[in-house]
C-alpha positions in Angstrom: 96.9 99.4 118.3 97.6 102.4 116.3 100.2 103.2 113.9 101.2 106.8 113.4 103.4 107.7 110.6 105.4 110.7 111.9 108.0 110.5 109.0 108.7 108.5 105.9 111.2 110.7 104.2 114.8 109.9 103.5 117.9 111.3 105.0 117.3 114.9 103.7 113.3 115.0 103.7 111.0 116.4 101.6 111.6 119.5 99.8 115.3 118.9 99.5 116.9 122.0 100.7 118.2 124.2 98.0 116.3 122.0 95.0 114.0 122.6 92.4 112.8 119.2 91.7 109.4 119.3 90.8 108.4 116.5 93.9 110.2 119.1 95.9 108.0 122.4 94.7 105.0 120.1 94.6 101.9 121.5 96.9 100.8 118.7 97.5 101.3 117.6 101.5 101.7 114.4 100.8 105.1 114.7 99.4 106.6 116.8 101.8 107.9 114.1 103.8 109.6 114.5 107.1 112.7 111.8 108.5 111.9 108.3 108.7 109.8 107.2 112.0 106.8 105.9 113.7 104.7 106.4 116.5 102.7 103.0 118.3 100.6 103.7 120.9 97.8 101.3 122.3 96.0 100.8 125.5 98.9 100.5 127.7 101.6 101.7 125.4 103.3 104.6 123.5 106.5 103.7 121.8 108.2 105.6 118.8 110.9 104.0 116.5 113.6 106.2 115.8 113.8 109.5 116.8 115.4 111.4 114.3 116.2 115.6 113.4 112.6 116.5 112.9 111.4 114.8 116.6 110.3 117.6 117.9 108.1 119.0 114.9 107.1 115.4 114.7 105.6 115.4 118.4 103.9 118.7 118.1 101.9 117.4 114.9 100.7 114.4 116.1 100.1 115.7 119.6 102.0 112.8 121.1 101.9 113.4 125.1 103.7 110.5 126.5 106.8 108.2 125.0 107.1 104.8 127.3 109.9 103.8 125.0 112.5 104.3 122.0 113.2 101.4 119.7 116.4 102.5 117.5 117.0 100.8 114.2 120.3 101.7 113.7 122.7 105.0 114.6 122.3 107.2 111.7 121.9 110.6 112.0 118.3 110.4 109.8 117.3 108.1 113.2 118.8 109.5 116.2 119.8 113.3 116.0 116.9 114.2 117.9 117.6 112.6 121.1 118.0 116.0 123.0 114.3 116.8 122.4 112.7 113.9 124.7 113.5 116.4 127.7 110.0 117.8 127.6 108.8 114.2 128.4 111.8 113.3 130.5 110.0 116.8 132.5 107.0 114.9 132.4 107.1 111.4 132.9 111.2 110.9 134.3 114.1 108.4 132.6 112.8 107.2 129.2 114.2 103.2 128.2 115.8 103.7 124.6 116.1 99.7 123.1 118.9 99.6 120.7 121.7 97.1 119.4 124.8 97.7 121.7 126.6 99.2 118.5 124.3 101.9 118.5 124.3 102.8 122.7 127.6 103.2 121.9 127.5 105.1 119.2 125.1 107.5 120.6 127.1 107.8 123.9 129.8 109.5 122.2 127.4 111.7 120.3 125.5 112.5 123.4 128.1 112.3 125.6 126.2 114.4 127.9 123.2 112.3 128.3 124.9 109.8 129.4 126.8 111.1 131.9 126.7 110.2 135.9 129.0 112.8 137.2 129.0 116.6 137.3 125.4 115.7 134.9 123.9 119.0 133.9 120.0 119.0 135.5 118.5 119.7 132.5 120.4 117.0 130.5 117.7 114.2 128.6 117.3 111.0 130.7 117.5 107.7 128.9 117.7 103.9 130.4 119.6 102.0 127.8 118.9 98.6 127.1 120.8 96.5 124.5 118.8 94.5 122.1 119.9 91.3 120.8 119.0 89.8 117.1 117.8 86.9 118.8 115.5 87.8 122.3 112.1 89.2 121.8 111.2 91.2 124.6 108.2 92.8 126.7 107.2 96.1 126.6 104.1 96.7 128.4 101.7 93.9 127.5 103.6 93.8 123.8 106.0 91.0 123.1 108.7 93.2 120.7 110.4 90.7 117.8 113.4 92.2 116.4 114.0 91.4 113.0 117.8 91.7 111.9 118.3 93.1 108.5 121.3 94.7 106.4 121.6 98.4 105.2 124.6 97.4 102.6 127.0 96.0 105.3 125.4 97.8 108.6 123.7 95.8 110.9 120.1 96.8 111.2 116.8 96.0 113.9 113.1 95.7 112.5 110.7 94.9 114.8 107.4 93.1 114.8 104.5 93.7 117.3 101.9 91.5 117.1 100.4 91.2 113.5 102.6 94.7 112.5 106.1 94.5 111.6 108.6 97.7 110.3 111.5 97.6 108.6 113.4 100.4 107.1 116.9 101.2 105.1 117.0 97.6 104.6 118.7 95.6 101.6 119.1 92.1 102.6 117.6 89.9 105.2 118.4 86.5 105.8 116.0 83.8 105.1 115.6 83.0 109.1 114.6 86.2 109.4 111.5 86.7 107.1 110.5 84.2 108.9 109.4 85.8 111.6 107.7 87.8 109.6 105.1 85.3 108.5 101.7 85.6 109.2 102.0 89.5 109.4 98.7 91.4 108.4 100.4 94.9 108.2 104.4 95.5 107.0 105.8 98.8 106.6 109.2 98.6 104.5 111.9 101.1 102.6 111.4 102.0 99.0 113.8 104.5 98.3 113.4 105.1 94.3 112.6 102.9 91.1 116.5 103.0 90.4 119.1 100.7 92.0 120.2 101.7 95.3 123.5 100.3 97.2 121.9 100.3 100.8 118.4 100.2 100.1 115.5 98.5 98.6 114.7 100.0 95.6 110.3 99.4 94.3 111.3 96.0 92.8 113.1 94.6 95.6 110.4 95.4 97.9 107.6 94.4 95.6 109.5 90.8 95.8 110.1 91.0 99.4 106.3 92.0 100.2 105.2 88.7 98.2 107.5 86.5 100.0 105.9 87.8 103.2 102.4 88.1 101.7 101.2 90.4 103.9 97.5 91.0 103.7 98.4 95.4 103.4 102.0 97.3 102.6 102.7 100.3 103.4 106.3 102.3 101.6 108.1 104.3 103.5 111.9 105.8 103.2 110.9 107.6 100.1 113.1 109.6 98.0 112.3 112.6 96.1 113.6 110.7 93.4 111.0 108.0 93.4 107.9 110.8 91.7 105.4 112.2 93.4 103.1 110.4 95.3 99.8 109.9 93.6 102.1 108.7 90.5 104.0 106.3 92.9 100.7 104.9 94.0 99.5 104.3 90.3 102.0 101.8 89.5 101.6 99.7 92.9 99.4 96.7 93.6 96.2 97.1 95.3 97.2 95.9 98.7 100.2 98.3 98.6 100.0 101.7 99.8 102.6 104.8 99.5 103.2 105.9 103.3 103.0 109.7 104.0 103.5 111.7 107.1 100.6 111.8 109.4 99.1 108.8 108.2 97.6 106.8 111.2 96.1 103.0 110.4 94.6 101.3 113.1 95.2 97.2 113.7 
């Protein structure tokens, strides 16, 4: 199995539009990070979590050619604005399944009201099979049993998901001790480190330092990084040697 890392930016990415920070004006391409989100594929599987605004870029650089599935974490924008630009594949390969919490099929039937729709649908409309994902009932995609892993972004409701010995989690800030423990025994975790400082809905470096050791996985990878956080060959100076600063286009094999 192969994980891709097509994004591992915060809300806005990296550069910031409009800032003269110096991670934004840095040169170097590992801090010019794109939205949050991942790209799994293995023998009999290709299934991206979240699909955010920079999809499309994000498929053209990592020469994706076929989605099976969508796992959404949760319904912000940083995760799901770029549902209209699965229609190339749709063109390709039909209806794609898009696995979310029934909050967020909700939510993204009134944002995409057209997708959705049954009557009058325009042709070239995307085509998405929801199915509702529940905090409790792995599932089966393909030959891979899916475990979702039910975290907290402040007060919002928010999936993980393990796949065999990989598990990501992002924009979380609590989880519940029932929880981690479906994360033991994990050889690869990729969780949200947003910045050094504090952070209301996310994990700032010391809150994920402690939650990697209570997983104790035997490699970390950060992702949801802020421009905040430095650049990232600083970053990776001050972590410990089994944990690794994520950047875009980063693909690990497990």
């Amino acid at each position: 199995m192969k994980v891709y890392f097509l994004g591992t930016g915060t809300s806005q990415g990296i550069p910031v539009i409009g800032s003269d920070h110096p991670v934004c004006q840095s040169v170097d391409n590992k801090d010019k990070r794109l939205r949050v989100s991942v790209w799994i594929h293995w023998e009999n599987g290709s299934v991206v979590i979240d699909c955010g605004p920079d999809f499309r870029q994000q498929m053209l650089t990592s020469n994706c050619q076929r989605i099976d599935a969508i796992l959404y974490t949760h319904e912000h924008a940083d995760h799901t604005a770029g549902l209209d630009d699965i229609r190339p594949f749709n063109f390709k390969q039909g209806p794609i399944p898009i696995y979310a919490h029934e909050r967020v099929l909700g939510n993204l039937k009134k944002r995409f009201e057209y997708v959705f729709e049954t009557e009058n649908r325009y042709p070239g409309a995307p085509s998405v099979v929801p199915v509702k994902v529940k905090a409790s009932e792995p599932f089966q995609l393909y030959d891979k049993t899916i475990v979702p892993i039910n975290v907290f972004h402040a007060d919002l409701q928010v999936f993980g998901y393990r796949i065999d010995d990989f598990a990501y989690l992002t924009d979380v800030k609590t989880i519940d001790a029932e929880e981690v423990e479906k994360l033991k025994g994990v050889k690869i975790l990729v969780i949200n480190a947003l910045r050094e400082e504090p952070h209301h809905s996310h994990f700032n470096l010391q809150e994920a330092l402690a939650f990697i050791k209570l997983v104790n996985p035997e490699r970390t990878y950060l992702t949801h990084i802020s421009h905040h956080f430095g650049l990232h060959q600083d970053i990776q100076k001050k972590l410990p040697p089994n944990v690794f600063v994520a950047y875009d286009n980063l693909e690990i094999t497990i």
